[in-house]
LOMIDREN-198222 format. One line per 4 residues: number of its first residue (from 1); their letters; for each residue x, y, z of N, C-alpha, C, O, CB. Coordinates in steps of 0.2 Angstrom, whole numbers. Glycine has a CB too. Layout:
# LOMIDREN-198222
NUM = a = X/Y/Z/X/Y/Z/X/Y/Z/X/Y/Z/X/Y/Z  ... .
END
This chain:
# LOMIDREN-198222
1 = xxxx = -95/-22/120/-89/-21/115/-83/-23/118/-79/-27/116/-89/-13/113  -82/-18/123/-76/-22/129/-69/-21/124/-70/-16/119/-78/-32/130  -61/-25/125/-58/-25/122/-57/-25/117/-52/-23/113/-55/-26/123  -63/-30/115/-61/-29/107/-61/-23/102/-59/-23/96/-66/-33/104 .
5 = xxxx = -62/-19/104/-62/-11/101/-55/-10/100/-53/-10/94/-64/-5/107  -52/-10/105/-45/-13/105/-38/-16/102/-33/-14/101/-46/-16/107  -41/-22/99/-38/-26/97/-36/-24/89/-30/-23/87/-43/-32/97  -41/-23/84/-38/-18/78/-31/-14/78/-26/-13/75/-44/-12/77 .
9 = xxxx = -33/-12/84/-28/-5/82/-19/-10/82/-15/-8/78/-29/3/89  -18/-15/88/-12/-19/89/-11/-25/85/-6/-28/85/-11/-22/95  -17/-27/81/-15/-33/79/-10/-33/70/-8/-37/67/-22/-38/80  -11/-25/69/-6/-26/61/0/-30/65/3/-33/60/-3/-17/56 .
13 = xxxx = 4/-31/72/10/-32/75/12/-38/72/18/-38/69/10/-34/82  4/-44/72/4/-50/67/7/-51/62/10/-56/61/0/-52/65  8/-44/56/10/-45/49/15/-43/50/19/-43/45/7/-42/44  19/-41/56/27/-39/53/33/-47/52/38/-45/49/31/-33/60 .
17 = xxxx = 33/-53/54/35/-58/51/35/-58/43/40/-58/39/31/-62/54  28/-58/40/27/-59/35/30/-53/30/34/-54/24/21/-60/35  29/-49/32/33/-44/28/40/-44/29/45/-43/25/30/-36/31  42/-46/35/51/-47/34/51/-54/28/52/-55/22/57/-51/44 .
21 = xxxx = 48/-58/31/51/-64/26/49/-64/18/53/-65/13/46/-70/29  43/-62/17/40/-59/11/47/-59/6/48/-64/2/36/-51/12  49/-55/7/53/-50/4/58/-57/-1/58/-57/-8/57/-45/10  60/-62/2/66/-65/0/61/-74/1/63/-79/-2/74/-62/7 .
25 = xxxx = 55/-75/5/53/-82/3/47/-82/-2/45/-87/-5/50/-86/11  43/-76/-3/37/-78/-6/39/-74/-15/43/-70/-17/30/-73/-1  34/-79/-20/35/-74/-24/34/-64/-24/29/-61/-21/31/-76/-27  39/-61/-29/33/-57/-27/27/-54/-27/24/-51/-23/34/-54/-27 .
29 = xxxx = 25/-57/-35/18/-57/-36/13/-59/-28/9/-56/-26/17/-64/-43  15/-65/-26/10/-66/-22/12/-62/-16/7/-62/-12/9/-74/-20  18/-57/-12/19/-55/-8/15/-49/-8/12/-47/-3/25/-55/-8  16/-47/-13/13/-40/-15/6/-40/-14/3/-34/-13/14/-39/-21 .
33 = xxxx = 4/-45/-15/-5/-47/-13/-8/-45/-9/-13/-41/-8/-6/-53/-10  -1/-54/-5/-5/-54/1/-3/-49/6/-6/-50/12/-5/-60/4  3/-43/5/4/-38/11/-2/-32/9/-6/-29/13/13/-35/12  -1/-33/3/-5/-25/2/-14/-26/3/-18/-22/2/-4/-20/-8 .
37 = xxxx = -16/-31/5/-23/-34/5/-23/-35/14/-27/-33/18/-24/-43/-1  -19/-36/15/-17/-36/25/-17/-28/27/-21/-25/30/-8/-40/28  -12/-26/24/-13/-19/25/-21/-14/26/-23/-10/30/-8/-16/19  -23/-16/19/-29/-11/19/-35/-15/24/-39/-12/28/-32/-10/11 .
41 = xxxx = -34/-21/24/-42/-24/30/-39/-23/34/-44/-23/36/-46/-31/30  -34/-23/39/-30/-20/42/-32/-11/44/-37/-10/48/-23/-20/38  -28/-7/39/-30/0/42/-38/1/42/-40/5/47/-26/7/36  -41/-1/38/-49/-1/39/-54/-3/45/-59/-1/46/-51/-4/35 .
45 = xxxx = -49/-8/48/-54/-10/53/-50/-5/60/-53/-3/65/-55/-20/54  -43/-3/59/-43/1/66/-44/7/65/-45/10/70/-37/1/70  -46/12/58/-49/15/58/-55/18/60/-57/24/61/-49/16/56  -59/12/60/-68/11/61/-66/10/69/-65/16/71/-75/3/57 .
49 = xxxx = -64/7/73/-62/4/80/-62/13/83/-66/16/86/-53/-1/82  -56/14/79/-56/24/82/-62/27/82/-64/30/87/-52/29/77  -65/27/75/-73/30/77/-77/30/80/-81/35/82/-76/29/74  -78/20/83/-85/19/88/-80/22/95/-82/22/101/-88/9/90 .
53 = xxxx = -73/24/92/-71/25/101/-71/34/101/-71/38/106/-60/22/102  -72/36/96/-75/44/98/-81/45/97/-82/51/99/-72/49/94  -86/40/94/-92/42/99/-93/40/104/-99/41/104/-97/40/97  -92/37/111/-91/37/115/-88/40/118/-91/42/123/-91/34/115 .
57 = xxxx = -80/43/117/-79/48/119/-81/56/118/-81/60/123/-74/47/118  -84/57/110/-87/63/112/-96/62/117/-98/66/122/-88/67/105  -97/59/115/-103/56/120/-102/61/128/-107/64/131/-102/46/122  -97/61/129/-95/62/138/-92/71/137/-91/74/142/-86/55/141 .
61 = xxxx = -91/73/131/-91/81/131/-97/85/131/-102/85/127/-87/84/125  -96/90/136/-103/94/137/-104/97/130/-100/98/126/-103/100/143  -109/99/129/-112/103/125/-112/98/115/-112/102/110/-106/110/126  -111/90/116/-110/89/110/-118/87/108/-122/85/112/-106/84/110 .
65 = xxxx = -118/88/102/-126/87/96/-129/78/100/-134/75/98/-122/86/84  -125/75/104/-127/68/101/-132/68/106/-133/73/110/-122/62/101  -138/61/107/-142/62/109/-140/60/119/-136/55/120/-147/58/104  -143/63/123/-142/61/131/-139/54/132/-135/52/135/-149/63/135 .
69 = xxxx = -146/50/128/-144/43/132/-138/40/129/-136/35/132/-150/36/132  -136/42/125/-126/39/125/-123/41/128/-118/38/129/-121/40/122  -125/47/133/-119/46/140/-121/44/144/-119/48/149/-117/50/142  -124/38/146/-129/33/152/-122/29/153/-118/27/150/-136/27/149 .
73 = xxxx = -125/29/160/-119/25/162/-117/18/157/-112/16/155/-121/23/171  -125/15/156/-123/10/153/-121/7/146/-120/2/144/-126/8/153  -121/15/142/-116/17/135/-109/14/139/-106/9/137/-116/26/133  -107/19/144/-100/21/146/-97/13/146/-92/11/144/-98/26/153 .
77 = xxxx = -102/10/150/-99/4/154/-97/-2/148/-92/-6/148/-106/0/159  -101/-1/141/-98/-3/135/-91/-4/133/-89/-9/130/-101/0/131  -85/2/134/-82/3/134/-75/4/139/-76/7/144/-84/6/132  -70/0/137/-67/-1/145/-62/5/146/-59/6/140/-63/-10/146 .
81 = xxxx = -60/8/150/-56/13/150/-60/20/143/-56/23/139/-47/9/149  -66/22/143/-72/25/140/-68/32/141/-67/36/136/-80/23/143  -67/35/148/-63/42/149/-60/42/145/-62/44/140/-59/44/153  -51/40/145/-47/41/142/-47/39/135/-46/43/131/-44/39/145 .
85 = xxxx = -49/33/134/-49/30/127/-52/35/124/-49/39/120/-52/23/125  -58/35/125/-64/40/118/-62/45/119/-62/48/114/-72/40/120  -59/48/124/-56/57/121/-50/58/118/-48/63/115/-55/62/128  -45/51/119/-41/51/114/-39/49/109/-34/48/106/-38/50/116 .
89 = xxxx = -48/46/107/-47/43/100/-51/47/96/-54/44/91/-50/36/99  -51/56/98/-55/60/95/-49/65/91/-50/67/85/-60/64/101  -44/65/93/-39/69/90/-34/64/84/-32/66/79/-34/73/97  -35/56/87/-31/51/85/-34/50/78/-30/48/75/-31/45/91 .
93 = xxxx = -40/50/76/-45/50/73/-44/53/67/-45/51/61/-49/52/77  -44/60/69/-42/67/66/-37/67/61/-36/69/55/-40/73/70  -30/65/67/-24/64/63/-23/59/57/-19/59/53/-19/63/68  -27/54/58/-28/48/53/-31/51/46/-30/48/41/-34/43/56 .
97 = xxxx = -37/57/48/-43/56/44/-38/63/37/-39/63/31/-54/59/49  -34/67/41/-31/71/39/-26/70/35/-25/72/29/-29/74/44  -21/63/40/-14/64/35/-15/59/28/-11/60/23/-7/60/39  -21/54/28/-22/52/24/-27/56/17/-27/55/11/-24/47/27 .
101 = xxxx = -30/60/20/-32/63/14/-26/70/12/-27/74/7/-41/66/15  -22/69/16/-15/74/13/-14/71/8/-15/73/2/-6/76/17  -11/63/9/-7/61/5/-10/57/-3/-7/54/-7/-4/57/9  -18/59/0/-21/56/-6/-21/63/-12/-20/63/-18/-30/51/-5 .
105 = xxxx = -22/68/-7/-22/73/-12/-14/73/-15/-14/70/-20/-25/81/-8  -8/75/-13/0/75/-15/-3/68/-21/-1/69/-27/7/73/-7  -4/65/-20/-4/59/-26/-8/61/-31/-6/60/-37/-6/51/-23  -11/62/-30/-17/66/-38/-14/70/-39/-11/70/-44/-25/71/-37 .
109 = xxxx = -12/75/-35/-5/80/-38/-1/80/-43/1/82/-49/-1/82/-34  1/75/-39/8/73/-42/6/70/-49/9/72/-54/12/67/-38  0/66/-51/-1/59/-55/-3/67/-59/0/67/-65/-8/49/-52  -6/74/-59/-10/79/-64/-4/82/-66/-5/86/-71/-16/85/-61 .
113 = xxxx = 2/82/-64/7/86/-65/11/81/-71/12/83/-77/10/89/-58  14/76/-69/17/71/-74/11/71/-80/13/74/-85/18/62/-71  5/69/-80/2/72/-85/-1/77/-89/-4/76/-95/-1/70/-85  0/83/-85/1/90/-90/7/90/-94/7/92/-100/1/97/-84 .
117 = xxxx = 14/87/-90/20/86/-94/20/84/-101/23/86/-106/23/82/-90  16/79/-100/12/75/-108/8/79/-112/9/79/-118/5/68/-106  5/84/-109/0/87/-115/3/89/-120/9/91/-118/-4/92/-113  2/88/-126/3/89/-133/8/84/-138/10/85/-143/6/95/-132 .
121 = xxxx = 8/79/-133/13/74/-135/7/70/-138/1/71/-137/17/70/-129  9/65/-144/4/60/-146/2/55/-143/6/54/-139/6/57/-151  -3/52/-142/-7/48/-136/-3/42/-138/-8/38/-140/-15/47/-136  2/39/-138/7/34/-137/7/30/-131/7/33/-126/13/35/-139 .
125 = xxxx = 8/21/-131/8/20/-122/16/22/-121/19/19/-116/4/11/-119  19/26/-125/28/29/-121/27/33/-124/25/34/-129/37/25/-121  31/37/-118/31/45/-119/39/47/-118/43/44/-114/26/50/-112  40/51/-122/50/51/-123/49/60/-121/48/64/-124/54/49/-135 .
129 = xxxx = 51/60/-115/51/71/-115/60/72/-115/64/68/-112/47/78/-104  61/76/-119/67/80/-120/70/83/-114/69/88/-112/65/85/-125  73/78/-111/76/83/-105/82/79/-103/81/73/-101/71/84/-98  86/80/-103/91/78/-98/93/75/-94/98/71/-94/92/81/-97 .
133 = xxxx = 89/76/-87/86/73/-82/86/67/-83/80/66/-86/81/75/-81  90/61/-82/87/55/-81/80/52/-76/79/52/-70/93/53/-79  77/50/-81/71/49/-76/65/43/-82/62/43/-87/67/59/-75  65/38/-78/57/36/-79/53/32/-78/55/26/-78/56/34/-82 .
137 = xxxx = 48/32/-76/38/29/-75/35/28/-77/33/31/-82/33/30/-74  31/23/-72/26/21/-76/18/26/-72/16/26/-66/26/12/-76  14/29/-79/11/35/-75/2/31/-78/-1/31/-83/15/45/-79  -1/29/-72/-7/26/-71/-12/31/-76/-11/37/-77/-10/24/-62 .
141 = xxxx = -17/28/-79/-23/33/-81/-21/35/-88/-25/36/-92/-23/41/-75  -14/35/-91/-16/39/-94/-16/33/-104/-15/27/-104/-10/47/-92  -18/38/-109/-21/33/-115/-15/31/-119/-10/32/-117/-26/37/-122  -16/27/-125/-11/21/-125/-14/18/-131/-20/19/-132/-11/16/-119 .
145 = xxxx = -11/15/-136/-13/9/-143/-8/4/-140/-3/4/-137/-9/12/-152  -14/-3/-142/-13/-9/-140/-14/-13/-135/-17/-10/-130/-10/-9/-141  -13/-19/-135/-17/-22/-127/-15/-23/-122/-11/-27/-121/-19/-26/-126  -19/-19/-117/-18/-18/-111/-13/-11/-109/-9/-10/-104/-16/-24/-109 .
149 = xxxx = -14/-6/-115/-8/-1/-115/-13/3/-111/-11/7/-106/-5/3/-122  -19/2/-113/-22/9/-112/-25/10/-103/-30/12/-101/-30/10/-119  -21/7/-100/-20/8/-92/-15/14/-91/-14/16/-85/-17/1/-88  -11/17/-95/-8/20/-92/-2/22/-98/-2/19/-103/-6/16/-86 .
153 = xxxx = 1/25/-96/10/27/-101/17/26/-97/18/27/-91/11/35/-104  20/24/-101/27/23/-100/31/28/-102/31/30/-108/30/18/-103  35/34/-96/38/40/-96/46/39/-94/48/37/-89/33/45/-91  49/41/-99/54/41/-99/59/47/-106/58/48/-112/54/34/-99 .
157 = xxxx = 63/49/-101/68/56/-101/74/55/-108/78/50/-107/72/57/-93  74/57/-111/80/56/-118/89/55/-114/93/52/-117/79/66/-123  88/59/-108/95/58/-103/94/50/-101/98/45/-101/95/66/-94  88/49/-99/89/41/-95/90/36/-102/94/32/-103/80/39/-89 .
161 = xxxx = 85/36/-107/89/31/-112/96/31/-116/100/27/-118/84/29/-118  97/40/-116/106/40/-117/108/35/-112/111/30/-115/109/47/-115  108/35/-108/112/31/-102/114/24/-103/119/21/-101/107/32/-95  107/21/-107/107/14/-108/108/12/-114/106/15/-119/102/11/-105 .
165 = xxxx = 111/6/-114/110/2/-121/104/-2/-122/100/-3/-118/115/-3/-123  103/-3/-131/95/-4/-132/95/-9/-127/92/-7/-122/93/-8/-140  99/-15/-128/97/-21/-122/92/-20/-114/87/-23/-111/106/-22/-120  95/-15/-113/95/-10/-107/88/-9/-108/84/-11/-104/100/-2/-107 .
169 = xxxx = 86/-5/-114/82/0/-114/76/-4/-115/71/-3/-111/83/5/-119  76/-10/-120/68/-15/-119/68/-17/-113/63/-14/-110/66/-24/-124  74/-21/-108/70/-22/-101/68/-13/-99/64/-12/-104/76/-28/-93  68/-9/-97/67/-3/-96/60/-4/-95/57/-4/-90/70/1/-100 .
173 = xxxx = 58/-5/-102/50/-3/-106/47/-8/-104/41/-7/-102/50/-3/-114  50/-14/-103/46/-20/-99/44/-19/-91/39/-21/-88/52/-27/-99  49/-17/-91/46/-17/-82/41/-13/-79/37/-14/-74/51/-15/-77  41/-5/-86/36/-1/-81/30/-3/-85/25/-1/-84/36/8/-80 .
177 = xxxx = 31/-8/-92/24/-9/-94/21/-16/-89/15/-18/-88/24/-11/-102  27/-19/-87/24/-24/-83/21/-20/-76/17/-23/-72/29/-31/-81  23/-14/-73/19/-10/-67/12/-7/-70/7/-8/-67/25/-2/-65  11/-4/-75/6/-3/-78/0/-9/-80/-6/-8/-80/9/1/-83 .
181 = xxxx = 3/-15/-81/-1/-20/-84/-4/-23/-77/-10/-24/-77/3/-26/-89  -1/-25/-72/-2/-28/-65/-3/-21/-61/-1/-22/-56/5/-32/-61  -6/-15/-63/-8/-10/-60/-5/-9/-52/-7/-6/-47/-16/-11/-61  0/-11/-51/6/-8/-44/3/-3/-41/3/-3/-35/14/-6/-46 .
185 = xxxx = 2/4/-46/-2/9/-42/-5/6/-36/-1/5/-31/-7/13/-47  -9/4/-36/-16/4/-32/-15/-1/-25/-17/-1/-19/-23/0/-38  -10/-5/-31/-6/-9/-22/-1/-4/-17/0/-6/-11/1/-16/-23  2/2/-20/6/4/-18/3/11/-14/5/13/-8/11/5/-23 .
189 = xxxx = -3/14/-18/-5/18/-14/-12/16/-8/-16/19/-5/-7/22/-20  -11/7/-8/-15/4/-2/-11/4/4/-14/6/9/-18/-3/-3  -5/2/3/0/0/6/1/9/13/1/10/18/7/-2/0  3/13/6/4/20/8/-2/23/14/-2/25/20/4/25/1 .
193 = xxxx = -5/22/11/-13/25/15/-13/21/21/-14/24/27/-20/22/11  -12/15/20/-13/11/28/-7/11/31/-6/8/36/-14/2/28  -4/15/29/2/16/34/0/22/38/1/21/44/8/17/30  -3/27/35/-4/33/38/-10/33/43/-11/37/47/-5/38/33 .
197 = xxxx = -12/28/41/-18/25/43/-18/24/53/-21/26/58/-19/15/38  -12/17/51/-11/15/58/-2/15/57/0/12/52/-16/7/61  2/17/61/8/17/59/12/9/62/18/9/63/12/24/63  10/4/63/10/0/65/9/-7/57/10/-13/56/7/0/70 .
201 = xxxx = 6/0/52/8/-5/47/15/-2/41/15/-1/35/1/-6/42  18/0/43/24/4/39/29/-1/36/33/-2/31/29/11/44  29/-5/41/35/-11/38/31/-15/32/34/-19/27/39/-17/46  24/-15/33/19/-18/25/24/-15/19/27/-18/14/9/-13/23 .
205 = xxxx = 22/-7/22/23/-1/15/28/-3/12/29/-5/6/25/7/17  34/-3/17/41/-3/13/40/-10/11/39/-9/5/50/-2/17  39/-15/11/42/-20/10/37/-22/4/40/-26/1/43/-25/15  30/-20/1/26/-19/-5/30/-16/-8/33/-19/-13/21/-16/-4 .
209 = xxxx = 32/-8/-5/38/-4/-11/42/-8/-14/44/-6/-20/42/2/-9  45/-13/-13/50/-18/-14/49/-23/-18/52/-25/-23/53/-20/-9  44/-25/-15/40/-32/-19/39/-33/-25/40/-37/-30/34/-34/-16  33/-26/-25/31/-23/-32/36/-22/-38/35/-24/-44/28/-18/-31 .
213 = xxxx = 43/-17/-35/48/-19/-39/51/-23/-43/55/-21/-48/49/-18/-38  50/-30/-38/54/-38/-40/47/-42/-44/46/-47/-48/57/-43/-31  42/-38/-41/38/-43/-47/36/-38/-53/32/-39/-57/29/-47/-43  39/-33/-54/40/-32/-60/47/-32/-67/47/-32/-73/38/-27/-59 .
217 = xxxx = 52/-33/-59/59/-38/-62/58/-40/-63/61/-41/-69/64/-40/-60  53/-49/-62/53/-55/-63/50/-53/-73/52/-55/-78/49/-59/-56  44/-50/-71/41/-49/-76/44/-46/-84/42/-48/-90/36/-46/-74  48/-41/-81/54/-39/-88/58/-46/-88/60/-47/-94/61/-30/-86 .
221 = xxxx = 59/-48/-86/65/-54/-85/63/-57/-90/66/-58/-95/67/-58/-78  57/-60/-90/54/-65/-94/50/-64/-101/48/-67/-106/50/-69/-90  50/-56/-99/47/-54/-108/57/-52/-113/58/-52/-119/40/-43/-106  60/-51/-108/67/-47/-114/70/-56/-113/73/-58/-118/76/-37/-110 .
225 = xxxx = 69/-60/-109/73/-66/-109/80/-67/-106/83/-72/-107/74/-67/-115  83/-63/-101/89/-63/-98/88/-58/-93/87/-52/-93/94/-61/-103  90/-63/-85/88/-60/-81/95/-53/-78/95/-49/-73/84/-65/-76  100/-56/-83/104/-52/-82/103/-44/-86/103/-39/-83/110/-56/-84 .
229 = xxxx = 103/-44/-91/102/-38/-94/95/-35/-89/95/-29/-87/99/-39/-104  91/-39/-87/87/-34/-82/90/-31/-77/90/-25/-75/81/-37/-79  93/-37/-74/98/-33/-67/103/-28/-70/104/-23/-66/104/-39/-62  107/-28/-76/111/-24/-77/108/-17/-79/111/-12/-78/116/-26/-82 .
233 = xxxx = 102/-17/-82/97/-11/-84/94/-6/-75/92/0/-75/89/-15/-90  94/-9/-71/92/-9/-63/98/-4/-62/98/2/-63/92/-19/-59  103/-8/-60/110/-4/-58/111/2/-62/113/7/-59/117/-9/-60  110/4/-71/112/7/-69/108/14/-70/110/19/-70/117/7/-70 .
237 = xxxx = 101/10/-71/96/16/-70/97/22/-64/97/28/-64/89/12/-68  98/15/-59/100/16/-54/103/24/-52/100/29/-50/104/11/-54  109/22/-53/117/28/-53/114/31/-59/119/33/-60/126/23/-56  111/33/-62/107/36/-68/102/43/-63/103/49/-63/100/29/-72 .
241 = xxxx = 96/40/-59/92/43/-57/88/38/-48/83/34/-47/87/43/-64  94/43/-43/93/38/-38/86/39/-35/84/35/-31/98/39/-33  80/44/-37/75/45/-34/72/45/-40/73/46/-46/74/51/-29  65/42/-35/57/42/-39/52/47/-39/50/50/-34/53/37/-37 .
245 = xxxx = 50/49/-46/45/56/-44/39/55/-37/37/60/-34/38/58/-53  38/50/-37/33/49/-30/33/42/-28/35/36/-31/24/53/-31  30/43/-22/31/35/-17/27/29/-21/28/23/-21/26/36/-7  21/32/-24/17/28/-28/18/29/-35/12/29/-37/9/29/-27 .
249 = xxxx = 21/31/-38/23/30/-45/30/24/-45/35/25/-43/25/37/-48  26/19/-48/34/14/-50/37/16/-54/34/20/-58/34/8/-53  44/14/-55/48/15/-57/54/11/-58/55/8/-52/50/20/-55  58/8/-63/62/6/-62/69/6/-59/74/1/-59/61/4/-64 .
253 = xxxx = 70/14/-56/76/15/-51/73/18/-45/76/21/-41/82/20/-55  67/15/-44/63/18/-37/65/14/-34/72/14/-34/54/18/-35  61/10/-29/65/7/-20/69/1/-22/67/-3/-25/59/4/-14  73/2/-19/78/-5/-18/77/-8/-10/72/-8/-8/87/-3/-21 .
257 = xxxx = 83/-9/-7/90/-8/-9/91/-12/-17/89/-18/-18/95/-11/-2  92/-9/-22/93/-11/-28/98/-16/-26/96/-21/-26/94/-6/-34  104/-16/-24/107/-23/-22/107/-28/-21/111/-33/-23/108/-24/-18  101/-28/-19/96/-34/-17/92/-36/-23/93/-41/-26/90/-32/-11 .
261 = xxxx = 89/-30/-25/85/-33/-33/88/-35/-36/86/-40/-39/82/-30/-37  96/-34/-37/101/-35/-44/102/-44/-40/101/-48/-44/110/-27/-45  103/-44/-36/106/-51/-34/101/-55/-34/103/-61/-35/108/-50/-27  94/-55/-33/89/-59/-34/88/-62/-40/87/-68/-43/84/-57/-33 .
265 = xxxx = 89/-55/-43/92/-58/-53/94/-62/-54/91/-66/-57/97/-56/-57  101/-63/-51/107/-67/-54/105/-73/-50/108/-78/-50/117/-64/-53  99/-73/-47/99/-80/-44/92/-84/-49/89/-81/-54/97/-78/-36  90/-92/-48/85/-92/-53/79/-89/-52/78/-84/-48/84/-99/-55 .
269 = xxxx = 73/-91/-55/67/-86/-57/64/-91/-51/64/-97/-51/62/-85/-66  60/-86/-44/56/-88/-42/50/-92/-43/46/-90/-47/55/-85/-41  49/-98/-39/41/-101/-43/38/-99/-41/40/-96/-36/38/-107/-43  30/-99/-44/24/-96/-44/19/-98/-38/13/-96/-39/20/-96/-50 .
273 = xxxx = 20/-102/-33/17/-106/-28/12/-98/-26/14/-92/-25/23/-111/-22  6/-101/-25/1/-96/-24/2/-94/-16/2/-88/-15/-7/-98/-26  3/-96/-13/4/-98/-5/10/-102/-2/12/-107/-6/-1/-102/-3  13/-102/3/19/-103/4/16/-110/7/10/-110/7/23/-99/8 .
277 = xxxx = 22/-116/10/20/-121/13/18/-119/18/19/-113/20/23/-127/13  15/-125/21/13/-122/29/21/-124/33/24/-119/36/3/-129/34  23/-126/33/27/-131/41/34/-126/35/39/-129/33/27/-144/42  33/-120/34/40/-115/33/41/-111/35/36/-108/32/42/-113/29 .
281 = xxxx = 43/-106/39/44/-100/41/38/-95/38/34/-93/41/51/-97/40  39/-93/32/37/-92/27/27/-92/27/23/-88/26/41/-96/22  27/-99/28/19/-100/28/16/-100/36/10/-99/38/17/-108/24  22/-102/40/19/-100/47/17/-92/47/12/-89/50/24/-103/52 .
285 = xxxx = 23/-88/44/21/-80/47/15/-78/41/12/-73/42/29/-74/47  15/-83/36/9/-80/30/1/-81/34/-3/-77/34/9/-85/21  0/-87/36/-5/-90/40/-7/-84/46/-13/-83/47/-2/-96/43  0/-82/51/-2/-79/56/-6/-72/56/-9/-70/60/3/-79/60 .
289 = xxxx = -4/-69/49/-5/-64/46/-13/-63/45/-16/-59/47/-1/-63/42  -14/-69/41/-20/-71/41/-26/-70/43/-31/-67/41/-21/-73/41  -24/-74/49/-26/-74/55/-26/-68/58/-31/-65/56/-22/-78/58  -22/-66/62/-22/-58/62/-27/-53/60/-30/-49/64/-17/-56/59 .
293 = xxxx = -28/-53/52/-32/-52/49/-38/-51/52/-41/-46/54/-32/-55/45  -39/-57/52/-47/-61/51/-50/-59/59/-55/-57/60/-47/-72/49  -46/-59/63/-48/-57/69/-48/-50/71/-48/-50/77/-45/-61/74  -47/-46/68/-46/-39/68/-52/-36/65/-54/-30/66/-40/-38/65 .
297 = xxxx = -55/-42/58/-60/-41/57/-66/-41/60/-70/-37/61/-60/-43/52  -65/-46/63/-71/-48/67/-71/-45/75/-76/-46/79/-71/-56/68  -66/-43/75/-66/-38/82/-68/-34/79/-73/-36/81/-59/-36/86  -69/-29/76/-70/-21/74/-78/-25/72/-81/-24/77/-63/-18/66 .
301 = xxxx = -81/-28/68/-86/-31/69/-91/-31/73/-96/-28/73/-84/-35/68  -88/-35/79/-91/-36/85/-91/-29/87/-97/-27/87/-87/-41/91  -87/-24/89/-88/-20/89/-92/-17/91/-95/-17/97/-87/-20/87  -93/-14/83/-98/-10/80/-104/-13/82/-107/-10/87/-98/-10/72 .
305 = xxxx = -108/-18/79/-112/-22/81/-113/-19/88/-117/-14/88/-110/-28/81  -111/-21/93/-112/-22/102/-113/-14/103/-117/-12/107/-105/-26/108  -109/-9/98/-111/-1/100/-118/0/98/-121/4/102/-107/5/96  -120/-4/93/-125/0/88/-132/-1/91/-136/3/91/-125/-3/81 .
309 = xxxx = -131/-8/93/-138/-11/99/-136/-6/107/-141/-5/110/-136/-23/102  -131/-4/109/-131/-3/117/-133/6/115/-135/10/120/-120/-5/122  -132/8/108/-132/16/106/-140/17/105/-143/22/107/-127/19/100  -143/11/102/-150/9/98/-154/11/106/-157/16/107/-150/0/93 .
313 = xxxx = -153/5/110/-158/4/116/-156/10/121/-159/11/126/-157/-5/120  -150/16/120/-149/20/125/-155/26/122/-157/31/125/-142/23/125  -156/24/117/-158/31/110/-167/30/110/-171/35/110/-153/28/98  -169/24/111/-176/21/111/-177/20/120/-182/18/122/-177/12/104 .
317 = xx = -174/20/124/-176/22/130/-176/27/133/-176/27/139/-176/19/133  -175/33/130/-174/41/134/-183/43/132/-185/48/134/-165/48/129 .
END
């Protein structure tokens, strides 16, 4: 197994280029992709790396269920620095397996609570509640007339469309139906998770939170027709309602720096290139990421593998 056990847990380092650049060279459609798809084969494989590293580390505590011959010298020898690593990838492990099922639970929470808010409302894909409160989202799961409504509703506060003019108010409706139609949830709550996962992917998170936002800018932009009225509905959603009900609920006054979104605006519409060129900043750090990837995979892989045979033949010769 050796270092490659290892290697998972440092190599998200690879994606932090791409995620700065992301932001301002790639679409965001394709940014959003390809970070939130790095991120999760990413947190996935240095999660499993932690596991084969605390069977081996519990292996070496007295009194554990596992069977004797995993703690043969020739288990241990699998494992380079086997003391320390494996007993510290037992608590390290814990804290992974914990904060991430906090935060999956807070997100069900949250996503049953916005939709108890709904109950008794007509099953429309927008939901208008009587409050004051400027506020609105787009809230996954729930029912809908027409196509492609029925992913989800568009929630929004009687205080937040006072705020705007109609103009204002169709991009509004555009952007969280374009979050709901491109299902953003599921990128946002990949992103989130692999962060908690391994914290060496956090700069993915934010800069997904961001991405997703502009590729739903881009997407109101081109359903109302003016990418100005989107940026001016942005601003002043904005100054309207500076926080979002949660980290994975889109929104269109959630993450900015809205500054930045409003200025991408006024600039022209991004092209759709699926991939960046190679010989650009842009495709060199998309490539390395890749890359990154792929060997992270195949390290966590090897891995497993080399434990499963050195655990198999410890297990069949006692």
């Amino acid at each position: 197994m050796g270092v490659f056990v290892f290697l998972p847990l440092v190599l998200p380092l690879t994606a932090w280029p791409v995620a700065r650049l992301a932001e301002q060279r790639l679409h965001p459609r394709t940014a959003t992709r390809l970070l939130a798809a790095v991120a999760g084969v990413s947190a996935v494989c240095s999660t499993l790396c932690l596991g084969l590293l605390v069977i081996v580390g519990t292996a070496q505590l007295p009194g554990n269920p596992l069977p004797d011959g995993w703690s043969d010298p020739d288990v241990r020898a699998a494992v380079p620095y086997d003391g320390v690593a494996g007993r510290a990838a037992i608590p390290a492990l814990l804290v992974v397996l914990v904060s991430c099922a906090v935060a999956a639970l807070r997100q069900a929470r949250v996503r049953r609570r916005a939709a108890g808010a709904l109950a008794g409302l007509p099953p429309t894909s927008v939901a208008v509640l009587p409050d004051r409160t400027p506020y609105a989202y787009a809230l996954p799961g729930g029912r809908g007339h027409g196509p492609g409504r029925g992913r989800g509703r568009v929630v929004v506060s009687t205080g937040m469309l006072a705020g705007l003019g109609s103009a204002e108010r169709r991009a509004l409706f555009a952007h969280e139906r374009a979050h709901l139609d491109a299902r953003h949830h599921r990128y946002l709550l990949t992103v989130h998770l692999a962060a908690r996962a391994n914290p060496f992917l956090r700069p993915l998170r934010t800069a997904v939170a961001y991405t997703a936002e502009r590729w739903a800018d881009e997407a109101a932009a081109a359903e109302v027709g003016s990418r100005r009225t989107v940026a001016r509905a942005i601003g002043r959603a904005a100054l309207l309602a500076p926080r979002a009900p949660a980290a994975t609920l889109p929104a269109l006054a959630a993450v900015g720096p809205v500054p930045r979104r409003v200025a991408a605006l006024m600039r022209p519409a991004p092209t759709g290139r699926a991939w960046p060129p190679v010989r650009t900043a842009a495709g060199l750090a998309a490539w390395g990421a890749a890359f990154g990837t792929t060997v992270s995979a195949l390290s966590s892989a090897n891995a497993a593998v080399t434990l499963y045979f050195v655990l198999h033949a410890a297990t069949t010769s006692v």
